[in-house]
C-alpha positions as CSV (number, residue, x, y, z in Angstrom):
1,X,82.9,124.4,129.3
2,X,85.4,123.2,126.7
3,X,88.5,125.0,128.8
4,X,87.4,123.7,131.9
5,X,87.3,119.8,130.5
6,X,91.0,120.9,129.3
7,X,92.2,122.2,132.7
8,X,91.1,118.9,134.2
9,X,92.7,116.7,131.8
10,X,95.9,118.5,132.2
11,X,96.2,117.5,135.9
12,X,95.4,114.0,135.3
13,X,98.1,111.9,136.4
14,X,99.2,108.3,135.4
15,X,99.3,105.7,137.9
16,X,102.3,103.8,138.3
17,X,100.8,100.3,136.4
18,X,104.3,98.9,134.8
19,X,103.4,96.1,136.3
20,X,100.1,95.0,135.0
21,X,99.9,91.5,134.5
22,X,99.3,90.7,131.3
23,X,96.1,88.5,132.0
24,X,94.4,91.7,133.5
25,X,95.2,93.6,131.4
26,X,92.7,91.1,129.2
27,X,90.5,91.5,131.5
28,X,89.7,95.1,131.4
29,X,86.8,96.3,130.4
30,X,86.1,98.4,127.1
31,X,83.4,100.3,129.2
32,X,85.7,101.9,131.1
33,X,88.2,103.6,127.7
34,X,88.3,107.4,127.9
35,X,90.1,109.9,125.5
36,X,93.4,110.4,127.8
37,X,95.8,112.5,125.3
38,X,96.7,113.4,121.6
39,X,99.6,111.9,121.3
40,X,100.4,113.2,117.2
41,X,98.6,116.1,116.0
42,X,99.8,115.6,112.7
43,X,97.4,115.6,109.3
44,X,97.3,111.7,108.4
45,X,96.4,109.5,105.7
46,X,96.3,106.0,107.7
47,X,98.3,104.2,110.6
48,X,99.0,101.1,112.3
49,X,100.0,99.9,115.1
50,X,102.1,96.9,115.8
51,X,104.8,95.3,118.4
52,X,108.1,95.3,117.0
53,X,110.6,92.8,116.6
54,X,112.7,94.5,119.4
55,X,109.7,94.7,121.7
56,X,109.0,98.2,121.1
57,X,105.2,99.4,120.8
58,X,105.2,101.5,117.5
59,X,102.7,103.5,115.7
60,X,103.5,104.3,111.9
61,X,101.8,106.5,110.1
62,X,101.8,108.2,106.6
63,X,102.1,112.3,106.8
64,X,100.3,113.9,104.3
65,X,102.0,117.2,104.8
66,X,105.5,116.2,105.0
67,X,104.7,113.4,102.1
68,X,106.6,110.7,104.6
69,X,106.1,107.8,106.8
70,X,106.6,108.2,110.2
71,X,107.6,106.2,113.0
72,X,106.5,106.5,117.0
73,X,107.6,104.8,119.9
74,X,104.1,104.7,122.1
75,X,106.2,103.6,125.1
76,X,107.6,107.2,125.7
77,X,106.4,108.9,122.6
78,X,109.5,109.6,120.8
79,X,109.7,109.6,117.0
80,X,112.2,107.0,116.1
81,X,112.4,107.1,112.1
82,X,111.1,108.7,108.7
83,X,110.8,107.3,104.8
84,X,110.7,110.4,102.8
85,X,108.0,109.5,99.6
86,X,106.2,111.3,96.9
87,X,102.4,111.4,96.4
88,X,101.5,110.6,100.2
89,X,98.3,111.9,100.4
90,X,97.8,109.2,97.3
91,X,98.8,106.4,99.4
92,X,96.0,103.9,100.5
93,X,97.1,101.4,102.6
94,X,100.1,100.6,104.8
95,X,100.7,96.9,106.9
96,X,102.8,95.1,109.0
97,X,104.3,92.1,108.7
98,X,106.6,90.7,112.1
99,X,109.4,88.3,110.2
100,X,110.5,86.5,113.0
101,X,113.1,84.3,111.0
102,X,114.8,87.3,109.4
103,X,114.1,89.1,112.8
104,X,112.9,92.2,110.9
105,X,109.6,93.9,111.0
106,X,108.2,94.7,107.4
107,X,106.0,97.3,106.2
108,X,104.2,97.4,102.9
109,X,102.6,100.8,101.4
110,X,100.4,101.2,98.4
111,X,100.9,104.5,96.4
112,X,97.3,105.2,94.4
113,X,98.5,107.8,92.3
114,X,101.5,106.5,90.7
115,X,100.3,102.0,91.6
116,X,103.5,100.7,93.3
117,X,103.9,98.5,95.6
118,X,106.5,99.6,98.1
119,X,107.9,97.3,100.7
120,X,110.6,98.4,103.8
121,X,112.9,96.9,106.2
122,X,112.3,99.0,108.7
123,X,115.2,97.8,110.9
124,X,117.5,99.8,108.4
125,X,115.0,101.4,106.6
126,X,115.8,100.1,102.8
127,X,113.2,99.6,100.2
128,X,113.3,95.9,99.6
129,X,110.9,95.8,96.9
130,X,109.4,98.0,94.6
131,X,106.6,97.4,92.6
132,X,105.2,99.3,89.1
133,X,101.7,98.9,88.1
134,X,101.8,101.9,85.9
135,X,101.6,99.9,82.2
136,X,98.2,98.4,83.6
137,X,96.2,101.6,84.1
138,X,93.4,101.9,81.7
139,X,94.2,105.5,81.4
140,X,97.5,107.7,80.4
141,X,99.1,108.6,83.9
142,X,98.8,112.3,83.4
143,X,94.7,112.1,83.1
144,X,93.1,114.1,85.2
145,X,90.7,111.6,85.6
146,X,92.9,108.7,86.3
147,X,93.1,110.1,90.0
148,X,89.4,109.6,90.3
149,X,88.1,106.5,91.9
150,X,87.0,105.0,89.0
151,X,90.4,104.8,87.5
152,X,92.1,103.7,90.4
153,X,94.0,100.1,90.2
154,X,95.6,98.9,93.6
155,X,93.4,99.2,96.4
156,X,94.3,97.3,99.4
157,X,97.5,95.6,100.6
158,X,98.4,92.6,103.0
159,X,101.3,90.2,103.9
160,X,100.6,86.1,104.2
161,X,103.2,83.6,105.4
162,X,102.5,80.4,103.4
163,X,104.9,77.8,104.6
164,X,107.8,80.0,105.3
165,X,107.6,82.1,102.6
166,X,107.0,85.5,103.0
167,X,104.0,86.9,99.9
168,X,102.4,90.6,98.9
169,X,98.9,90.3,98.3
170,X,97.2,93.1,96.4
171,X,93.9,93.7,95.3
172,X,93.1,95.7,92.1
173,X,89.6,97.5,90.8
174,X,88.6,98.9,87.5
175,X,91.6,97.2,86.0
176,X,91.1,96.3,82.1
177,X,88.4,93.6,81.4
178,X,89.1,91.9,84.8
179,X,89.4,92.2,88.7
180,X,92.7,90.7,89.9
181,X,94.4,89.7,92.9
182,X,98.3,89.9,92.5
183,X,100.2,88.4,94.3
184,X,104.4,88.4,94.5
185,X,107.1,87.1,96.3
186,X,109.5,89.7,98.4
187,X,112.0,89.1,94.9
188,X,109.2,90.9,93.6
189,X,108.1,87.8,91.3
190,X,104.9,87.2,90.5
191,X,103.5,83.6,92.4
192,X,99.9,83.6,90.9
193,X,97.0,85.9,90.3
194,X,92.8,85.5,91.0
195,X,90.5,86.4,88.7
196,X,87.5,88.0,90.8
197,X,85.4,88.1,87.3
198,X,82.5,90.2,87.0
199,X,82.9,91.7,90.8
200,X,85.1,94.7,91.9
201,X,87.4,94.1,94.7
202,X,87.3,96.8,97.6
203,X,89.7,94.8,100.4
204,X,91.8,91.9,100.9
205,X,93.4,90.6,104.2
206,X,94.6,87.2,104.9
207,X,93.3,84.7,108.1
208,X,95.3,81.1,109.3
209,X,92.5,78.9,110.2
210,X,94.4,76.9,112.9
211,X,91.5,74.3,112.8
212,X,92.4,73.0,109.3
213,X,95.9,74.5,109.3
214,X,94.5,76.2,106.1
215,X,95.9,79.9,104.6
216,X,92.5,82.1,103.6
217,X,92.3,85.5,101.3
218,X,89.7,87.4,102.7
219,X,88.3,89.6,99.7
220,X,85.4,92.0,100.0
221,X,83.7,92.4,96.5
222,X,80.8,94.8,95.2
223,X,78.6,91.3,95.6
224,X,79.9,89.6,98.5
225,X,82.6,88.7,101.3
226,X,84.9,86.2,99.9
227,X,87.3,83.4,101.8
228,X,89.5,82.1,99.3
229,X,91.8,79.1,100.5
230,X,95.4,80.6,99.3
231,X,96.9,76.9,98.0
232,X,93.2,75.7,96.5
233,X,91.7,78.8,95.0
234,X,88.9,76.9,93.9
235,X,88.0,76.0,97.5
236,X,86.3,79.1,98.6
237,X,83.5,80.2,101.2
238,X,81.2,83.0,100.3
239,X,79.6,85.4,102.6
240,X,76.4,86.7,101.0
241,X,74.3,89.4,100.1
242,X,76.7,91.9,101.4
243,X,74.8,94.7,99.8
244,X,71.3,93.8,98.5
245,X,67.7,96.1,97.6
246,X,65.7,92.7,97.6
247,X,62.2,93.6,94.9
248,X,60.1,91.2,94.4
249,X,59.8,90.9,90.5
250,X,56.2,89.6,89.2
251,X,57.5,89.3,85.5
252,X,60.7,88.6,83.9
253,X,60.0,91.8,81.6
254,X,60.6,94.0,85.0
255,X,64.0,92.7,85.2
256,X,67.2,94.0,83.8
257,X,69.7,91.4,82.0
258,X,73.0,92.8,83.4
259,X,71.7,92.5,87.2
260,X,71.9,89.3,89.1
261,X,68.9,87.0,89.7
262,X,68.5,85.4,92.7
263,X,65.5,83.0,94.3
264,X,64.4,83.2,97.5
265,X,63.5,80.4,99.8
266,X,59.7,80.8,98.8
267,X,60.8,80.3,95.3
268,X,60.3,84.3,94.5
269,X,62.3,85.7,91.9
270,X,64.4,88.8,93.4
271,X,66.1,91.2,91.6
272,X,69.3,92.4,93.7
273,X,71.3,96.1,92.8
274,X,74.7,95.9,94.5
275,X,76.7,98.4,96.0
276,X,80.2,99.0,97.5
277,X,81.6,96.2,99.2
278,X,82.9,96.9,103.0
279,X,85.7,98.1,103.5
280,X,86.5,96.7,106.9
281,X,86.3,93.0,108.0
282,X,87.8,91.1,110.5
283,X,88.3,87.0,111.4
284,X,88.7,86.0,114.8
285,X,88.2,83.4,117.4
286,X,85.4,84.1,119.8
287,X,85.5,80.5,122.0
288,X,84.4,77.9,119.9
289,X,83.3,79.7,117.2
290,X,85.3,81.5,114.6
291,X,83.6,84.6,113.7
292,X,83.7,87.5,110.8
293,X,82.4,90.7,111.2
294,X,82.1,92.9,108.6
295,X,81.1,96.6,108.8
296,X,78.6,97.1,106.2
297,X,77.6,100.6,103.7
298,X,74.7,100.6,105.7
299,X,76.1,101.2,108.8
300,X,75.4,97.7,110.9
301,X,77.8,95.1,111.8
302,X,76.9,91.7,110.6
303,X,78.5,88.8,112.3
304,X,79.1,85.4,110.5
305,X,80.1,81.7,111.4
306,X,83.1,81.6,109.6
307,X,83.1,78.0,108.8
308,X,79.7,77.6,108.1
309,X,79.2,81.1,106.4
310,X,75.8,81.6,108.1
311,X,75.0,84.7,109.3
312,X,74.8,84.8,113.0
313,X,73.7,88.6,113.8
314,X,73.3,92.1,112.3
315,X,73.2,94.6,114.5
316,X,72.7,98.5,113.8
317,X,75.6,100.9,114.5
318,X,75.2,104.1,113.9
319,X,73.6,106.8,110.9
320,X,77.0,107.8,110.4
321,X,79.6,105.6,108.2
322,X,81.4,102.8,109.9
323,X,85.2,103.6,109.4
324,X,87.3,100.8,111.2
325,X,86.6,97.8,113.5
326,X,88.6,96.2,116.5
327,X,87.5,93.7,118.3
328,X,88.6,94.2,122.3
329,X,87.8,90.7,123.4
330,X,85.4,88.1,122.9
331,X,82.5,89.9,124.5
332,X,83.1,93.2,122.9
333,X,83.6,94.7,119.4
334,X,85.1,98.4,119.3
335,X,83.2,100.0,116.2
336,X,84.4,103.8,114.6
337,X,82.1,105.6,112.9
338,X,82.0,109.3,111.9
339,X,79.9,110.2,114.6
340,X,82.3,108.6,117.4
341,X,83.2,105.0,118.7
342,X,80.6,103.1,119.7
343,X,80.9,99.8,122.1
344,X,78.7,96.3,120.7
345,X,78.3,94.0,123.2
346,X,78.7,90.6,121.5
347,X,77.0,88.0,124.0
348,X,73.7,90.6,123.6
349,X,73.9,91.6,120.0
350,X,73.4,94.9,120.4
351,X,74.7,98.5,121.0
352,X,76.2,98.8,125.0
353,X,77.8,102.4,124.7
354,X,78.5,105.3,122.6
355,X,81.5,107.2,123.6
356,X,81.0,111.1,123.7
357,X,85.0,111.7,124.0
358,X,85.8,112.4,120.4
359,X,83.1,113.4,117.6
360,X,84.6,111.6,114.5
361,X,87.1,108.0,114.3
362,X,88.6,107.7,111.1
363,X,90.9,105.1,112.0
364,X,91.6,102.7,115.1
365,X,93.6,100.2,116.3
366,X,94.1,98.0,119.8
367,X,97.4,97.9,121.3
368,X,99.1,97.3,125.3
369,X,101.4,99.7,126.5
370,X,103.4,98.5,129.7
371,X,102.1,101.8,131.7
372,X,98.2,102.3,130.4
373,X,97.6,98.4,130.1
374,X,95.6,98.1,127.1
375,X,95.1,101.0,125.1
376,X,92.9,102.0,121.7
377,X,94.4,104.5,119.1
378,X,92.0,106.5,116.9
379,X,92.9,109.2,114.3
380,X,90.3,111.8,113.1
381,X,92.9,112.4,110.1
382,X,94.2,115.6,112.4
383,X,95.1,114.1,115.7
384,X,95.8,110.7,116.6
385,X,94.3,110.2,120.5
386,X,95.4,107.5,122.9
387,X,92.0,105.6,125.0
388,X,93.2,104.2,128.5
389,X,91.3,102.5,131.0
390,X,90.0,105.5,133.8
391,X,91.0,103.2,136.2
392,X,94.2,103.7,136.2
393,X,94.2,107.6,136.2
394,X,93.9,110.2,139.3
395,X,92.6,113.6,138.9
């Protein structure tokens, strides 16, 4: 059965679609993706997909076997550029930043195992900063242990434009006495750090709330989803319990000291055992409404009002983990898990499809490419697989 399914997708043929409008291409329906083609068989670490400065659609990804970063053009599938680099099955987390003043595109890359912070040009492909964490780790370098997560310091990695400057936001964990949030300018100076006390710090990513014209850090902690306003760090939203075993406790004698107390609305005393914060969130503006969604340890999606930091819906996924979010449009929310992608329908709040194409998404991302329209990438960490709409195919 497997090499008939292979035979027919090798005489699929693409339609000629270069000239999708763009507004359709909007308009197409998630329903309708399909697994079309590996497009890099290559064992991967992470990826990302962006739109480059010179209007190319690239895909960069880190190469575990050739300890690189590599460089794709999705238009015709051509590798266009790679960063030679040591330790990169170590590497954790790789973004894109689009400088339009500079016109450059930017690209910043965590290494784990050695904690730098390594940021390139990639329209000549120099390092233009270069970051050493090394004096902070808790641990001599050449501990075996110190490659184990709980010795790990830098974690996660964005970009933020604040008033024309250009800032590297990293979040550390199980860093001495204290979780920080460092933050440097592309001279590679420091601008400020946060102080996440007595929480762990699992992700940061940054979101311009166009309504307030405000700059937010968006920090997932091992107690709750944090929106921290980047020029008044003492102005913060908190999205909350992220992870919580609610008990209810009949005597203070039941409790432990070093866990958290909280009271519930019928004035019962609760005692609540984090875990792991999530790992992947997103902020976006569904109509009126600014929404995050977070994909949660537990394997649901839970949907807050972003203003208002009420929680709007949780909806259940999937008993594998949730590995990566993208949200298609404002009706639909594109969820990866390790048993496949599955399709929520947002307007019902609930599970629409799961897709039998591929058994395992590791990583995803949305993208348009002029011929397909508007794609999704996935990786299983082995292949990378391109998701078209089947209209726009012929057997």
């Amino acid at each position: 059965m497997k090499n008939n399914k292979s035979n027919q997708k090798s005489k699929i043929i693409i339609k000629n679609n270069s000239n999708i409008n763009s507004k359709l291409n909007e308009m197409q329906s998630p329903k309708d993706l399909i697994s079309f083609k590996k497009i890099i068989q290559v064992k991967n670490n992470n990826f990302i997909v962006f739109k480059s400065i010179n209007g190319l659609v690239l895909i960069a990804f880190l190469d575990v076997e050739h300890s690189s970063i590599v460089a794709y053009n999705l238009i015709d599938n051509k590798k266009i550029f790679e960063i030679k680099n040591d330790n990169v099955i170590n590497m954790n987390d790789l973004k894109h930043f689009l400088d339009k003043k500079n016109k450059r595109d930017l690209v910043a890359l965590i290494i784990m195992a050695s904690n730098f912070i390594k940021v390139w040009n990639l329209n000549n492909l120099e390092c233009i900063l270069n970051i050493d964490f090394r004096n902070m780790n808790p641990t001599p370098r050449n501990n075996f242990y110190n490659h184990m997560p709980e010795h790990r310091i830098l974690n996660s990695i964005c970009f933020i434009n604040n008033e024309n400057n250009i800032h590297i936001i990293a979040s550390s964990v199980r860093m001495p006495q204290t979780q920080l949030i460092h933050i440097y300018n592309l001279r590679g100076e420091k601008i400020k750090e946060i102080n996440n006390k007595k929480v762990q710090n699992y992700f940061v990513d940054t979101f311009y709330d166009d309504k307030f014209s405000k700059n937010y850090l968006i920090i997932s902690t091992n107690a709750d989803i944090r929106a921290i306003d980047y020029n008044d760090t003492k102005n913060m939203k908190h999205y909350t319990p992220v992870n919580e075993e609610p008990i209810k406790v009949t005597t203070i004698k039941n409790i432990e000291i070093n866990r958290k107390l909280h009271l519930d609305d019928n004035h019962v005393i609760r005692d609540v055992r984090y875990a792991e914060g999530p790992h992947y969130i997103l902020v976006k503006k569904c109509g009126n409404i600014t929404k995050l969604f977070a994909g949660m340890k537990e394997n649901t999606v839970k949907i807050w009002n972003f203003h208002s930091a009420q929680l709007l819906s949780e909806i259940n996924i999937s008993k594998s983990t949730i590995k990566g979010l993208s949200l298609w449009d404002e009706e639909n929310l594109l969820v990866g898990t390790g048993s496949g992608l599955k399709l929520v329908d947002l307007n019902k709040n609930k599970l629409a499809k799961s897709y039998v194409d591929i058994a395992n998404i590791a990583r995803m991302d949305i993208c348009t490419i002029p011929k397909y329209g508007k794609c999704l990438v996935t990786s299983s960490y082995q292949v990378m697989n391109l998701w078209i709409n089947k209209k726009y195919i012929k057997k």
